[in-house]
N, C-alpha and C positions, 0 to 999 in steps of 0.2 A: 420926435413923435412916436406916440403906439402903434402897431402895425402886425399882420401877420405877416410871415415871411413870402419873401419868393424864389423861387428855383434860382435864379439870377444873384441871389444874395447867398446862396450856399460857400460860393470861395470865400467869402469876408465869416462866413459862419465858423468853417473848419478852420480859418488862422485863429479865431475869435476861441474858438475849442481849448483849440492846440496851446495856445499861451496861459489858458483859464484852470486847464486841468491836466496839461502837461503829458497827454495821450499820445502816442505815435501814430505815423500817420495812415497806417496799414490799421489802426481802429476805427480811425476816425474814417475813415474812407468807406470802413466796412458799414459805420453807423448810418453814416449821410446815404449810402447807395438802399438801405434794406430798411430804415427807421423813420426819417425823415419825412413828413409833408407837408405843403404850405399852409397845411389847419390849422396844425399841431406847433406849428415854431410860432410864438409870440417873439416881436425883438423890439427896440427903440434903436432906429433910426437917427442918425446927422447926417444932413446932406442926402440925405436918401441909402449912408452907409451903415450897416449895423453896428450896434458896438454894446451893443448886448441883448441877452436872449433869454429862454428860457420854452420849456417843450412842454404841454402840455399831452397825455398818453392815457388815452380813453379804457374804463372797466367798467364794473360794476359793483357794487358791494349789497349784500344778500341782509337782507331784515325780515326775518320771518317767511312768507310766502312772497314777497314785493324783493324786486331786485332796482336798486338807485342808482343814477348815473355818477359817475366818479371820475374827475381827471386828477393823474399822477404827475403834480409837479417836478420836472426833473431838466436838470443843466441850467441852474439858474448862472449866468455868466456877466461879466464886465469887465471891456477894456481896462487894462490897467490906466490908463491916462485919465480916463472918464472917471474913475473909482472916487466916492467920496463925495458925490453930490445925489449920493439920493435914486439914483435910477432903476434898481435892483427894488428900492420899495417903492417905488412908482408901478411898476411890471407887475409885483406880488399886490400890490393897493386894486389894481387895475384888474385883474383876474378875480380876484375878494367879489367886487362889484360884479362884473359878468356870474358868477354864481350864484349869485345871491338873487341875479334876474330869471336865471335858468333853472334856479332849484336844483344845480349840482352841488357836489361835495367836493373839494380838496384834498388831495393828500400828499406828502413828502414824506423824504427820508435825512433826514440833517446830516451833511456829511459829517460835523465833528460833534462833539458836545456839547458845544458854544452856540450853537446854532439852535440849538430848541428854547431858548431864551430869545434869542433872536427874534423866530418867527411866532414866539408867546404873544410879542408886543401887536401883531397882526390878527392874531384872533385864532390860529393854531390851537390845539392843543393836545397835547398825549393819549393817545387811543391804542396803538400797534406794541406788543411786547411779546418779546422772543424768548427763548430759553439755550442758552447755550452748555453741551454736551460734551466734552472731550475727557479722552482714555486712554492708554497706552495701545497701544494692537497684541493681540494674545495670540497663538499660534495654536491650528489645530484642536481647534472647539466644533464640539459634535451639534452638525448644524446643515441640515438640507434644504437647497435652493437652488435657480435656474436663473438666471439672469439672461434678459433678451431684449431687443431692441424693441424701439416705441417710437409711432406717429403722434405727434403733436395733437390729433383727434382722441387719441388713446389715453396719453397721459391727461388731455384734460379730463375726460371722462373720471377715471380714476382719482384725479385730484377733486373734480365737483363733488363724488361721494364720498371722499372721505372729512373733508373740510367744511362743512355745516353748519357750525356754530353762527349767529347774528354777527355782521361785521366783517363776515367772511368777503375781501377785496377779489375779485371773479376775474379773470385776464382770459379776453374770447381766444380761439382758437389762432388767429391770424399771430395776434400779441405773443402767445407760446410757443409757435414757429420760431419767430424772431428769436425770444426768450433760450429755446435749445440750441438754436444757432449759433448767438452769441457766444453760448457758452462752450459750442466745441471751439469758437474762435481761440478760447483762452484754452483751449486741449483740455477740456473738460468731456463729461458722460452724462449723457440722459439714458437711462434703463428701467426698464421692468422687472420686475425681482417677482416671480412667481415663488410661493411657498405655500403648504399645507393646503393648499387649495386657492391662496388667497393672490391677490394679485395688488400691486405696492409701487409706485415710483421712487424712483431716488436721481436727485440728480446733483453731481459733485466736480468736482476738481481737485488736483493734485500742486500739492505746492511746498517745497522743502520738507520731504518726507512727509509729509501732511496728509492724509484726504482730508478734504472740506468739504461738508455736503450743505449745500444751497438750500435742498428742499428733499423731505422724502414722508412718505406714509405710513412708513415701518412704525408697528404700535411697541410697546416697553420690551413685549416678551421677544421678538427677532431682532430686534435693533441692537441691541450690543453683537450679538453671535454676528451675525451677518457682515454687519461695517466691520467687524475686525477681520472677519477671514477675507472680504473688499481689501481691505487695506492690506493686509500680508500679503496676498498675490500681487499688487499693486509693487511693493517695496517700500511700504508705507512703517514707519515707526509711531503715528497717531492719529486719531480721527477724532476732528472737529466739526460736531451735524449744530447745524440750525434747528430749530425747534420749534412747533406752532407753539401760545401760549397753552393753549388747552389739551397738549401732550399729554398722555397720561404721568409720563416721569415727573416727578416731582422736584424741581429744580428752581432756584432763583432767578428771576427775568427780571429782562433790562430792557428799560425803552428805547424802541426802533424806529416808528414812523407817529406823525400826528397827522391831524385831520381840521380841514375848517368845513365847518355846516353849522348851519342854524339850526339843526335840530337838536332835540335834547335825546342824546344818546345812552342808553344803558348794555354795551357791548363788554364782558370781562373777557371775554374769550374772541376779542376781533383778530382775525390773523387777515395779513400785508407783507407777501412775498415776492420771491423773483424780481427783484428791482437790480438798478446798475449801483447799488452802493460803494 
């Protein structure tokens, strides 16, 4: 049976995790304590036991002056023993219908490839497309800035006005707590990058001489200079930024996240960030 979860089903959750997406359990503990609630967890039930799930995680998405309710499909999971009868599109079937009552929208992010065919056949479709950026790091480029730390009220701010476009997926304040959280969990940085007046988020991670930047505001003309002298301090040999679609840099995008709604959407420039991809 369909169900929202209950606090009580959390330990069948986190082994249900643990085997699904192969997470350790200092994440998974981190998720369940600061992410979790019983609104938010759809699962199917045996015996009253879970055995598979999937989170629903409340936003917005910005259409002109009108902001629309959106839940971010994420952890879609099943036992391996259950695997193969269907229950995974029973949960995704079952959620379709609940939005369709509520006049909410859908959105995921397909972990592999394979999966946006997948969820085509459900009524999905491509809407979220990203730009991805990578350079060597250069050493010693004439280039002035301040980097400082940021409240979760801050960086939304900053994010609301720079991200405008139709389509724009909206994460309240609570959501981006979380969001920066996580991501010092994985030894990563949320900051403020003050320049020429202007003021910019950036928020990345370090990974095999890598920066990886998740998300940041930097427009064409500071984003190279910047991220490289970031990453040289760092001990960085490259930086890979994410990119909204409607970045000024001009670069080939690749699709990211889809969307189910009945409405008929004309978004080129919809950006759908900060997710657990």
């Amino acid at each position: 049976m369909i169900r929202f979860a209950k606090n009580s089903d959390v330990p069948f959750l986190k082994a249900l995790w643990r085997e699904a997406f192969g997470d350790d359990d200092s994440f998974i503990n981190f998720f369940y304590e600061h992410r979790f609630s019983e609104s938010n967890t759809l699962i199917w039930a045996e015996n009253e036991i879970p055995v598979a799930m999937l989170t629903l995680l409340p936003a917005q998405m910005k259409m002109g002056k009108k902001f629309y309710p959106v839940r971010y499909v994420y952890g879609v999971a099943t036992k391996l023993e259950y695997r193969g009868r269907g229950i995974s599109s029973e949960l995704i079937c079952y959620i379709n219908e609940q939005a369709n009552k509520s006049h909410e929208m859908l959105v995921l992010v397909p972990a592999q490839e394979s999966l946006f065919e997948f969820y085509k056949k459900f009524g999905y479709q491509k809407c979220f497309y990203l730009k991805d950026y990578s350079f060597p790091v250069q050493e010693n480029l004439p280039v002035s800035y301040e980097v400082r730390p940021i409240s979760p009220d801050e960086y939304k701010a900053i994010r609301d006005s720079r991200f405008q476009d139709d389509g724009y997926i909206i994460w309240d304040e609570k959501a981006l707590a979380y969001i920066i959280e996580e991501n010092t969990f994985w030894n990563g940085y949320t900051v403020m990058i003050e320049h020429h007046r202007a003021k910019d988020i950036l928020m990345y991670y370090i990974k095999a001489k890598t920066l990886h930047v998740k998300e940041t505001s930097l427009n064409k003309d500071v984003l190279f200079p910047i991220l490289s002298d970031i990453a040289f301090k760092m001990g960085c040999h490259t930086v890979h930024a994410r990119l909204s679609q409607g970045h000024e840099l001009d670069f080939t995008s690749r699709a990211f996240g889809m969307i189910y709604t009945k409405i008929s959407l004309d978004i080129p420039k919809a950006y759908f960030n900060l997710v657990s991809d």
